[in-house]
N, C-alpha and C positions, 0 to 999 in steps of 0.2 A: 512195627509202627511205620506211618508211612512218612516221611519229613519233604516239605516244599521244596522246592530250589530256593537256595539264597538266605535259608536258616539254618540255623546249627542250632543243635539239640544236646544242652550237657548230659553228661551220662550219668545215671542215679549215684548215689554213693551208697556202700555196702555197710549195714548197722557197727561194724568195726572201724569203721573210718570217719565216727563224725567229726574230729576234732579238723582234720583235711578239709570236708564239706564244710564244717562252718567257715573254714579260712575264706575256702573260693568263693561262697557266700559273701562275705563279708568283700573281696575283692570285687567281684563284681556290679557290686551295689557302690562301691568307691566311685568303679568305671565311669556306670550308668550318671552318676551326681556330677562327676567332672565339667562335661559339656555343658551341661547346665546351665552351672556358674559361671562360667567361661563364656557362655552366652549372654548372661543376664550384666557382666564387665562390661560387652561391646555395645551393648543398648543401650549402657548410662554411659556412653565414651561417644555414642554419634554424636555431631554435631547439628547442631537445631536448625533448622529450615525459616525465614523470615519472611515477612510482606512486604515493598515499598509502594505505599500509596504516595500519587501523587495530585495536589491538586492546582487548578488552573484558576485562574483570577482573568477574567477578557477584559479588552477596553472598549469591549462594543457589546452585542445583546448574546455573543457567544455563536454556537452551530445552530445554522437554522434549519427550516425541513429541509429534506432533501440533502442535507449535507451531512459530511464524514469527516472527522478531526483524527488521526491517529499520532498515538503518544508512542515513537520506539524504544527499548531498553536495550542498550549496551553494555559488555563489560567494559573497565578499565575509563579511566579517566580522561586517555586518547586514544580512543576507538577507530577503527577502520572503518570509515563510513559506508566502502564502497562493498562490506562482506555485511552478511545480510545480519539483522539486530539479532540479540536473543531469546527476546518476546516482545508482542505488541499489543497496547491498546489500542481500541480507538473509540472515540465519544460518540454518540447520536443525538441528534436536536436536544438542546434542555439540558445534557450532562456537562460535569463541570471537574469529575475526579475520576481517575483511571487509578487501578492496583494491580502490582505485578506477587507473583506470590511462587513459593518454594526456594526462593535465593539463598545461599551460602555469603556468609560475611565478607566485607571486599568493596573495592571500587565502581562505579558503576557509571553511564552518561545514560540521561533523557532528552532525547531529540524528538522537536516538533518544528514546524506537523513533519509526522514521519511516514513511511511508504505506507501507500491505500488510502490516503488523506483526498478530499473528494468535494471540495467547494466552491461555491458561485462563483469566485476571485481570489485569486493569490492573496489577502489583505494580510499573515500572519507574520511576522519578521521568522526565519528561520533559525532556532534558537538550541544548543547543546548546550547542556548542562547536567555540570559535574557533581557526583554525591558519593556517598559510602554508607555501609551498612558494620556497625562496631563490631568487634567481635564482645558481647556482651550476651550469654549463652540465655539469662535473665528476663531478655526481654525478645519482643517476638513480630513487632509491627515498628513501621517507622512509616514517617510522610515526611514530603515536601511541601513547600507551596511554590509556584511558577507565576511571576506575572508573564502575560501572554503579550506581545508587542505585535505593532500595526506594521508592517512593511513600508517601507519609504514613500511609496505612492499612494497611498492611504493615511499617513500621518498628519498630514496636512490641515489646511482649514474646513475640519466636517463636523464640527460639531454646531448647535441649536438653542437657542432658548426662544422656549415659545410664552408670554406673558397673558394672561387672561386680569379684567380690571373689572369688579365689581362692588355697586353704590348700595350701602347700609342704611336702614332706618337710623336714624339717632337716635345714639344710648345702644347701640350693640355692642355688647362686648362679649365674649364668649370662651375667652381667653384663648387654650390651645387646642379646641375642639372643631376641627375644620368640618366635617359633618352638619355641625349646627351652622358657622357662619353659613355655608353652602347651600342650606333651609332657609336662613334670613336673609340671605342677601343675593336675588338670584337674576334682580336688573343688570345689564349690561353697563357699563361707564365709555362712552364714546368719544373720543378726542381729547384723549389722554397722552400729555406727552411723556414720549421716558427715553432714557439715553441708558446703553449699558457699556462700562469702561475698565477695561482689564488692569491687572494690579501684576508688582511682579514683574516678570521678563516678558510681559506680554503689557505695559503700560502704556504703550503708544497705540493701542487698541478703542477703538472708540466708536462707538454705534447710536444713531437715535431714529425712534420712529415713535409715530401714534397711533394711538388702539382706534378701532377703524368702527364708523359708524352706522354701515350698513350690511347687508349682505354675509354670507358665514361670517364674516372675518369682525362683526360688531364687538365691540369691545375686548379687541385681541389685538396684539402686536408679533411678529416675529423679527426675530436674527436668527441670519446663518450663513455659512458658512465660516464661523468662527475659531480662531486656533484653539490650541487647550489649553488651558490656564485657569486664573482665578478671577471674576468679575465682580465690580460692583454695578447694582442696579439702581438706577436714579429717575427722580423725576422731580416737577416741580408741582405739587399739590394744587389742584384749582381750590379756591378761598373758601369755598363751602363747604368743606371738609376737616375732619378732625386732624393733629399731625401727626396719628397713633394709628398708620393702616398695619393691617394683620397678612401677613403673607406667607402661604403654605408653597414649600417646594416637592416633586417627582421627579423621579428618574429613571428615564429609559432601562437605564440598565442596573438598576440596586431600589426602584419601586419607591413607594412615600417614603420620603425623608423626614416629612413633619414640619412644625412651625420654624421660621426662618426669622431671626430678629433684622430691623432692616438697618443698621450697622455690620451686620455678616456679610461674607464675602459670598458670590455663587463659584461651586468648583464644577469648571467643564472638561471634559474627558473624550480625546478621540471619537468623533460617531457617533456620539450621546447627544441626545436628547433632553434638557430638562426645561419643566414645567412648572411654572409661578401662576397663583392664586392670588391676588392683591385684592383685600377688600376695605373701601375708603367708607368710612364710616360720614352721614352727613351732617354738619353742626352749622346750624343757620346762626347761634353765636357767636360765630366767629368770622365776620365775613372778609379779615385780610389775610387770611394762613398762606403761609408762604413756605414750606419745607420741603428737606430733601428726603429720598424714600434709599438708605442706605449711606448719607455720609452728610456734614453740617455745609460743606462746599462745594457750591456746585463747579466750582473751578476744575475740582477733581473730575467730577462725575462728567462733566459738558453738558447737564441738565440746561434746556430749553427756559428762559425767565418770562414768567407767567404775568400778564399783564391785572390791573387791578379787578378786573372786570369780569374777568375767568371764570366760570362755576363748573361744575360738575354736570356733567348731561347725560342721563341717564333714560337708555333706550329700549323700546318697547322689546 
């Protein structure tokens, strides 16, 4: 018989010797089973492999084209900066969550933006932060969340409120259906005064202008360059008007908010943008309304005092 290299060949056992054969039989089938189990030990003894997602909350409209966000992972909770991460993400226009995957249980730091990060302007504050993965063998994903900070020269006064003011048939009401008012009420409101006044550690904030009567800007007002903080929005109702305007808020960077009662506050956010709806419904009933469009005082607000004579003018 011819035998391979590197195999052995047991030699038959002669009909007088089965009780021997069966032994080595029996031994070597022991052998064979040994490793086995002893393999199928270190399989349920490895230790499990985890994900850490993380995600980013911007205070601005986030990566735009063109640009590159990367998220570094470190181990240890103080990390050598200067020795290169242990993996990297990095975001493209639009994304918002990075996941790093195969991790072993343990300490870890998230550094942003991290190496390969690739944007218009420095705007992000540089930020490490520190986390951990349990040793909890049970479970297999973990996240963070990150809010993302504006770097110092960017924090400043950039944020926006742009107000749009339009005049209702009387008897509109639609309640919180901004779609429909936006059907009914699609005249412009031209010289309109409104004052917008910061509440909070930003109360010495004080803004007024009038929605403009010709040209793009007809019945629009803006602010800007304003801090971030919390505003109230004020005005002094021309007399022809009901004291129950419907005002719908947007946001540059979190899209329709929905109806705004006009006792709410407006929240403004680094770099943002947001957008009011105000529609003055008109009540020839009432021809001395006097109110304010977010607070009973205009003391607070420094809303503009609207003389008796005031109405509403509404433009082609």
């Amino acid at each position: 018989m011819r035998v391979r290299n590197g195999i052995r060949v047991l030699r038959q056992c002669r009909l007088g010797s089965f009780s021997m054969c069966a032994a080595a039989a029996v031994a070597v089938l022991v052998a064979l089973t040994i490793p086995a189990e002893t393999g199928a030990q270190d399989s349920s003894t490895t230790e499990k492999s985890h994900s850490l997602g993380v995600n980013l909350a911007f205070p601005d409209e986030g990566v735009g084209e063109g640009e590159q966000l990367c998220v570094a992972l470190f181990p240890s909770t103080s990390p050598d900066l200067n020795q290169p991460p242990l993996l990297s993400r990095c975001l493209d226009p639009g994304d918002a969550a990075v996941s790093f995957e195969g991790l072993r249980t343990g300490d870890y730091s998230v550094l942003l933006p991290g190496p390969g990060s690739d944007l218009a302007e420095p705007r992000y504050q540089g930020q490490l932060v520190a986390t951990s993965i349990p040793d909890d063998q049970r479970l297999e994903s973990f996240g963070i969340d990150v809010d993302v900070g504006l770097a110092e020269d960017f924090a400043g006064t950039t944020g926006r409120v742009q107000v749009s003011v339009f005049g209702c048939p009387a008897g509109t009401d639609n309640g919180a259906n901004r779609d429909d008012w936006a059907a009914e009420c699609q005249a412009l409101a031209g010289g309109v005064f409104l004052s917008l006044s910061g509440t909070g550690s930003i109360n010495d904030a004080a803004f007024q202008a009038t929605t403009g009567r010709s040209g793009d800007g007809s019945g629009m007002a803006e602010f800007t360059n304003l801090p971030p903080g919390a505003y109230e929005l004020g005005s002094e109702l021309p007399e022809n008007v009901t004291n129950t305007p419907a005002l719908f808020v947007a946001s540059s960077i979190d899209g329709s908010l929905g109806s705004l009662d006009p006792s709410d506050t407006l929240s403004l956010r680094p770099t943002e943008t947001v957008a009011v709806d105000v529609y003055l419904v008109l009540d020839r009933g009432e021809p001395t309304v006097r109110d304010v469009v977010g607070t009973i005082d205009p003391g607070i607000t420094g809303g503009v005092a609207a003389s008796s004579d005031e109405t509403l003018i509404l433009l082609d």
